[in-house]
N, C-alpha and C positions, 0 to 999 in steps of 0.2 A: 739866341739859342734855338735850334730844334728838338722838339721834345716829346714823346712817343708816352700814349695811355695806353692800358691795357687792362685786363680784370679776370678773373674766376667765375663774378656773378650775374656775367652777360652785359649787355650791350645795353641794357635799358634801366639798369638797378640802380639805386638813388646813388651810393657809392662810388659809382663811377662818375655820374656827375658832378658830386660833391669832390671827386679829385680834381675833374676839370677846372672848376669852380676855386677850388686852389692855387692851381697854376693861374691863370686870371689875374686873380686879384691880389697874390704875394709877388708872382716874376714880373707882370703887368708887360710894359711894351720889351722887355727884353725876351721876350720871345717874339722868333718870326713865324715860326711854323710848330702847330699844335693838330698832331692827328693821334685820333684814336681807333686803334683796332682790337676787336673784342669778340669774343665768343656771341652766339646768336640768341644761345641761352646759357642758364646757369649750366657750371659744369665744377662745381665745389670738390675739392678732396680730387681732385683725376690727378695728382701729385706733376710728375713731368711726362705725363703722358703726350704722344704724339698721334698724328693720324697715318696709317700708311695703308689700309685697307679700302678705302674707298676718297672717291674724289671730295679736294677741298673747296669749295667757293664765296667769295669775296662780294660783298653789294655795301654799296657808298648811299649808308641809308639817309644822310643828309651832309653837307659840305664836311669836311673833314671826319668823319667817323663812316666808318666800316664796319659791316656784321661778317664775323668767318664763321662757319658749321664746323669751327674745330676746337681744340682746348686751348687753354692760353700761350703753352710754347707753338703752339702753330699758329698764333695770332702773330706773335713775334718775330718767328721766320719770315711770316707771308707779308710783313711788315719792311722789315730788312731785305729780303732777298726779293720781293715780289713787287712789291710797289716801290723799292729802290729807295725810299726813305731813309736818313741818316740822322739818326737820333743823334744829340748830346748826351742823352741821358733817358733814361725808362723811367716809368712811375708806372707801380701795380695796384690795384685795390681803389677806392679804401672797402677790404673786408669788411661784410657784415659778419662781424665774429673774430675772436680772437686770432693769430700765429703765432702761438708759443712753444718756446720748447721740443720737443718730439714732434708736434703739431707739424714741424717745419717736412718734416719727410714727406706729408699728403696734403700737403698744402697748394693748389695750382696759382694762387696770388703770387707766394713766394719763387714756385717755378717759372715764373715768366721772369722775373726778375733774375733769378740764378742762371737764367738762357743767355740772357741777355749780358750780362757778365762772360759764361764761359764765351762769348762771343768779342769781347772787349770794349765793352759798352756800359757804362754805370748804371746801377740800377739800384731804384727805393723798393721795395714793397709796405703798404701801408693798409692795416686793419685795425678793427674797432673791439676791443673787449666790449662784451655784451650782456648782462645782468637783464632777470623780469623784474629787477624791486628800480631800474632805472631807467626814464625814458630811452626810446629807443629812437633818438633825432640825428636830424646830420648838418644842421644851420651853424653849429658850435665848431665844425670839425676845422674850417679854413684859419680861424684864431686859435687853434691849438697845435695845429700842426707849419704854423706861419715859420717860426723862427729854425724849425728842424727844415722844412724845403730851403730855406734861404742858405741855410749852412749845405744842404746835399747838394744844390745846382755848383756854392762855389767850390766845392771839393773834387764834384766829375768834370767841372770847366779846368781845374787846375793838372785833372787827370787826362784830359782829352790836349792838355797843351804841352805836358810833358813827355808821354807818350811815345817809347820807344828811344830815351834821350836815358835816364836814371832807372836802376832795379828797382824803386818802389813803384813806380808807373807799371809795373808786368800784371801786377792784379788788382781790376778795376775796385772803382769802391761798388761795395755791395752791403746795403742796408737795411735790415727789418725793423721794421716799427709799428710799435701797438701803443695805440691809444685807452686809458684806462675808463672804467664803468664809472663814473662818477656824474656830479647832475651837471647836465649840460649847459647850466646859467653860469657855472663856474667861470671865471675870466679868462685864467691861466690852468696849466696842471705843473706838476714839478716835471723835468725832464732827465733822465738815469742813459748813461750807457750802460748795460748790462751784458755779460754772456748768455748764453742761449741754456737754458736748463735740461739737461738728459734724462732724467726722471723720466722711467715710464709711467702712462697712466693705466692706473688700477683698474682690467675690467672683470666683469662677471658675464660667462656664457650661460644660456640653455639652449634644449634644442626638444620641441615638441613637434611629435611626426614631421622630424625632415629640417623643421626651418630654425634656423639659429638667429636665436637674438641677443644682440650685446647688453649693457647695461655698464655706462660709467660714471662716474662722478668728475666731470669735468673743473666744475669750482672749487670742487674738494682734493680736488688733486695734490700729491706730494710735490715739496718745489724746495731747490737748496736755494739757501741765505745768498740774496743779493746776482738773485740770477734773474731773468724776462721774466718768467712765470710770478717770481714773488712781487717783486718790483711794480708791474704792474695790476698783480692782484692790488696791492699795497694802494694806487692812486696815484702812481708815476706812467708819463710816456717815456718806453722804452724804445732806445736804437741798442742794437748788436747790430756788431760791423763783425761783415764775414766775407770769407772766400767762398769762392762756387762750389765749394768740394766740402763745406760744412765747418773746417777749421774756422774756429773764432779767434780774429785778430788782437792778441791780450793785449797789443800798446794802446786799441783803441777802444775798448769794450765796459771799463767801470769808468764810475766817478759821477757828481751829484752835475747836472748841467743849469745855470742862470735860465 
């Protein structure tokens, strides 16, 4: 398998390494080629933002990883089309911080992954629900996110072979997953497909000469029964399987996962 990293929170954030760190030691020798290209620094929330205002450039800050000065679909492009790379499959993240629900619009984790789909290329995105009452480590992430990689690699491998043969092959798999706030000595977590929750989140504006400031209640946020947001508020990791256009796939979206 050839296999493409990418992230929202730069090139150097633990996250990113801890996906690396994943592929590693869950795919082991069945990858042949493992490159990562990433943002130079953080670029959180830029949704599917692209660059076309000024020049992009590319530095191979050590064998296989790249730093680009752009957002994450331009990590992916410059990936794809520039250094001629051919993924089996993307991996985004893993976010420091949730993708849930609404989340998903300004989310740049998830748009590098939804790029890489509408391009025909499987793609995870994978972040971390985040509490202060729970450490905030990342040693735990390769054991919990084990049996979810091992099922995504065979799902785009089965997608990249079918591939223009069958109508479900037309749209890649595309999946979001949040890992739940809970103490990182845990062994296991439970695993849920869920649909992606639409609930907006509640904010409050002001604005004192000139400058506005929001104010929300992200943990307290509204969330319908059995959707990403409750599920993994709950102590479940979530996948929602989606199309690049945000439709959630119902045959593949609930149910409690071993």
């Amino acid at each position: 398998m050839n296999v493409l990293l990418t992230n929202d929170d730069g090139i150097d954030a633990p996250g990113l390494t801890t996906l690396h760190r994943c592929v590693t030691e869950t795919l082991g020798d069945q990858v042949s080629q493992l490159v990562v290209v990433a943002p130079d620094r953080g670029r959180s929330e830029c949704s599917h933002s692209v660059t076309t205002g000024e020049d992009l450039y590319i530095e191979e800050i050590r064998p296989g990883w790249f730093a680009l000065n752009g957002t994450p679909v331009d990590c992916l492009r410059a990936a794809l089309f520039g250094l001629k790379f051919e993924p089996d499959f993307v991996l985004s993240g893993v976010n420091a911080g949730a993708n849930l629900g609404v989340n998903l619009m300004v989310s740049g984790t998830f748009a590098a992954a939804r790029e890489s789909a509408t391009l025909g290329v499987p793609a995870m995105a994978v972040s971390h629900y985040r509490r202060h009452d729970v450490a905030k480590t990342w040693d735990h992430v390769p054991r919990w996110v084990e049996q979810t990689l091992k099922e995504f690699a065979e799902v785009a491998l089965r997608y990249r072979q079918a591939k223009n043969v069958t109508d479900e092959a037309k749209t890649p798999p595309l999946w979001n997953v949040n890992l739940p706030a809970v103490d990182p000595s845990t062994p296991s977590v439970p695993r849920e497909r869920c649909p992606v929750d639409c609930n907006p989140i509640t904010r409050t504006a002001t604005i004192d000469e000139g400058r506005v400031v929001y104010e929300l209640d992200f943990h307290g946020r509204p969330r319908s029964r059995g959707s990403d947001v409750e599920r993994c508020f709950a102590g479940s990791l979530t996948i929602s399987d989606l199309s690049p256009f945000f439709r959630t796939l119902a045959s593949r979206t609930s149910g409690f996962l071993a």
